[in-house]
C-alpha positions in Angstrom: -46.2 24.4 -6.4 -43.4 25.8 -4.0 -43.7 23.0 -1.6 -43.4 20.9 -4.8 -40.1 23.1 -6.0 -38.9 22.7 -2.3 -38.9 18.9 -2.3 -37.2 18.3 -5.8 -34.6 20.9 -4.6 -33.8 19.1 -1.4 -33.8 15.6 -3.3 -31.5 17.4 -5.5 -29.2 18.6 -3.3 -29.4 15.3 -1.4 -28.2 13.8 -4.0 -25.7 15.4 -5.5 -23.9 15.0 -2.0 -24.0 11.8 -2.8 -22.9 11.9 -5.7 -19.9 14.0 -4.5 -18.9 11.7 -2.0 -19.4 8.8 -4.6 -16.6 10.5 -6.8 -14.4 12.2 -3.9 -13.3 8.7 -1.7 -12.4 7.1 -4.9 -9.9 10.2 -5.5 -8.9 10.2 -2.3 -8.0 6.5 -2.1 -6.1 7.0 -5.2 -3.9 9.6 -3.9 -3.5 7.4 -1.2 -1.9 4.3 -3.2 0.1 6.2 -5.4 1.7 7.5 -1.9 1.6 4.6 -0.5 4.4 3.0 -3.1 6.9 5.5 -2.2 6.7 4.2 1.2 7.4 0.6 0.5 10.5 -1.6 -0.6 9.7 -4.3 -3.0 12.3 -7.2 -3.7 14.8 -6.9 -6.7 12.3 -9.1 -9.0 9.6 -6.4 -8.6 11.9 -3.2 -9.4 12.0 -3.7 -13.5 9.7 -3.4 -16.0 6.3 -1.4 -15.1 5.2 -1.1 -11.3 1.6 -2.6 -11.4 -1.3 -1.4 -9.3 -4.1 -3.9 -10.2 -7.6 -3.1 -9.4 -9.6 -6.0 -9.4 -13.7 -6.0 -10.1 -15.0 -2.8 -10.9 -14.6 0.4 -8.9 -13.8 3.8 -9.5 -10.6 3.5 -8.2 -9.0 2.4 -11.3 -10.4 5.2 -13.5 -9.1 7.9 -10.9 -5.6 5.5 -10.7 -5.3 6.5 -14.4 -5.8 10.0 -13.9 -3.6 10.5 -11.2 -0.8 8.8 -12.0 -0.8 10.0 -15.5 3.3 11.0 -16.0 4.2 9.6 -12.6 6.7 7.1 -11.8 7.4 4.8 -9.0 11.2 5.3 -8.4 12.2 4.6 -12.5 8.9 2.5 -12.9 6.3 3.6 -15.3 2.8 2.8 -13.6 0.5 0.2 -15.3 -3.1 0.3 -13.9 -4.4 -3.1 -14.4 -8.4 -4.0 -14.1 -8.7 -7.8 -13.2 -12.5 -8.9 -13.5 -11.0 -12.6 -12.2 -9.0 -14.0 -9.5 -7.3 -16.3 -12.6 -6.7 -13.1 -14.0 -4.2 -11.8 -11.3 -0.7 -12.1 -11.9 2.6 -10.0 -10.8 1.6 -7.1 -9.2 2.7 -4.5 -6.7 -0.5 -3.3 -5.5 -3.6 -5.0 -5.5 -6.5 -3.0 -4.5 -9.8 -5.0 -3.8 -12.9 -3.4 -3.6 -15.8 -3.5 -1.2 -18.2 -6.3 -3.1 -15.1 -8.3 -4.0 -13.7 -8.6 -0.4 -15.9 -12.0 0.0 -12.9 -13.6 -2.7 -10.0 -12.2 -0.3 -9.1 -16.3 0.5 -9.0 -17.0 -3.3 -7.0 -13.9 -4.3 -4.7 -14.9 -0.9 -3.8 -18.1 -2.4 -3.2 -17.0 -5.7 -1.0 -14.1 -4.6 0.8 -16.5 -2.0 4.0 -16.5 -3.6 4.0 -13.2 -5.1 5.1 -9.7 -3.7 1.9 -7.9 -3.7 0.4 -5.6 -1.1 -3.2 -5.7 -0.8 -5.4 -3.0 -0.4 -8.9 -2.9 0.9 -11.8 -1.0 2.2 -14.0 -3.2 4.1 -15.0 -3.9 7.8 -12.5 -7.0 8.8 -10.9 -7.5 6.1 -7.3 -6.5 8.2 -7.9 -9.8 9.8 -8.5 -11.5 6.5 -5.3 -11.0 5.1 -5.4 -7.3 3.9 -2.2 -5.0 4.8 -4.0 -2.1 3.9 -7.5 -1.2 4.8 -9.6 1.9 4.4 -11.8 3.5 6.6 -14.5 6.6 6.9 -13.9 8.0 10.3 -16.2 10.7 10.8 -16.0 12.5 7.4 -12.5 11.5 6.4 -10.6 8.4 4.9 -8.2 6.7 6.8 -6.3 3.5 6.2 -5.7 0.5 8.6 -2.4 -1.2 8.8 -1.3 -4.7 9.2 2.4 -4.6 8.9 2.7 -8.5 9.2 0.1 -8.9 6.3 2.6 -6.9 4.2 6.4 -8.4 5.8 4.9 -12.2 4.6 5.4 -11.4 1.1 8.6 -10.2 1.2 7.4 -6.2 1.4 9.2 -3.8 3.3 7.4 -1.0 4.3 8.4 2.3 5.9 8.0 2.6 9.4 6.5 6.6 8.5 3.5 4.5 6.7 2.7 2.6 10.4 3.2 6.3 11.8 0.6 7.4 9.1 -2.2 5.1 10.1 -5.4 5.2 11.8 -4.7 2.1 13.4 -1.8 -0.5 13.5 -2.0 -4.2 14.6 
């Protein structure tokens, strides 16, 4: 019966390390966003109305994008957290953060963004090279972000040269 209590206890703890990390990186990549759009310029058009951060599929993300920017502004922007379950569904926004499983529709979501202002955000393997400006990365036990400057500069973004500074890695 204790070897019994012994296993469920280890499966438990297991698991709720898991379950921890499950709900930490999506915090952590949400701090990181918010922070990310005081380090960027956006073009005259895109400084009215609501600054949008559209998440697009379903991730975490966008639940702990509510939470913490609950209050906050960008500049004299309210923040709008927008889910987008389509790419026909993405319109003007300033941030546009694509998940993991959605990463394969990165062409689509280029050539539906292609003359708007938006920075994409992403956290998978190659996706830099795809056309992302932002990528996350797990490096050991913490997240980092990739940078592709040129990936942000072709939609008319300026972004702070503290944000390349920031980086894991530039190209």
């Amino acid at each position: 019966m204790k070897r019994l209590s012994f296993i469920f206890l280890v499966i438990f703890l297991t698991n709720s390390n898991l379950i921890f990390a499950q709900t930490g990186i999506p915090k952590a990549q949400a701090m990181f966003i918010y922070n990310f759009s005081r380090l960027i310029e956006w073009p005259p058009a895109y400084k009215t109305g609501s600054f949008v951060i559209g998440v697009f599929g379903t991730s975490n993300v966008a639940n702990e994008l509510d939470s913490y920017t609950l209050g906050k502004k960008v500049g004299a922007q309210n923040i709008s957290i927008q889910r987008l379950k389509t790419v026909d569904e993405i319109s003007k926004c300033h941030i546009l953060f694509v998940p993991f499983g959605r990463t394969k529709q990165l062409t689509d979501i280029l050539g539906k963004i292609s003359s708007l202002s938006t920075l994409i955000i992403t956290e998978k393997k190659g996706a830099i090279d795809s056309g992302s400006a932002i990528n996350f990365v797990i490096v050991g036990d913490k997240l980092k972000f990739e940078f592709k400057p040129t990936n942000a500069s072709k939609y008319g973004i300026k972004v702070s040269s503290r944000l390349q500074e920031m980086s894991y890695k530039s190209y």
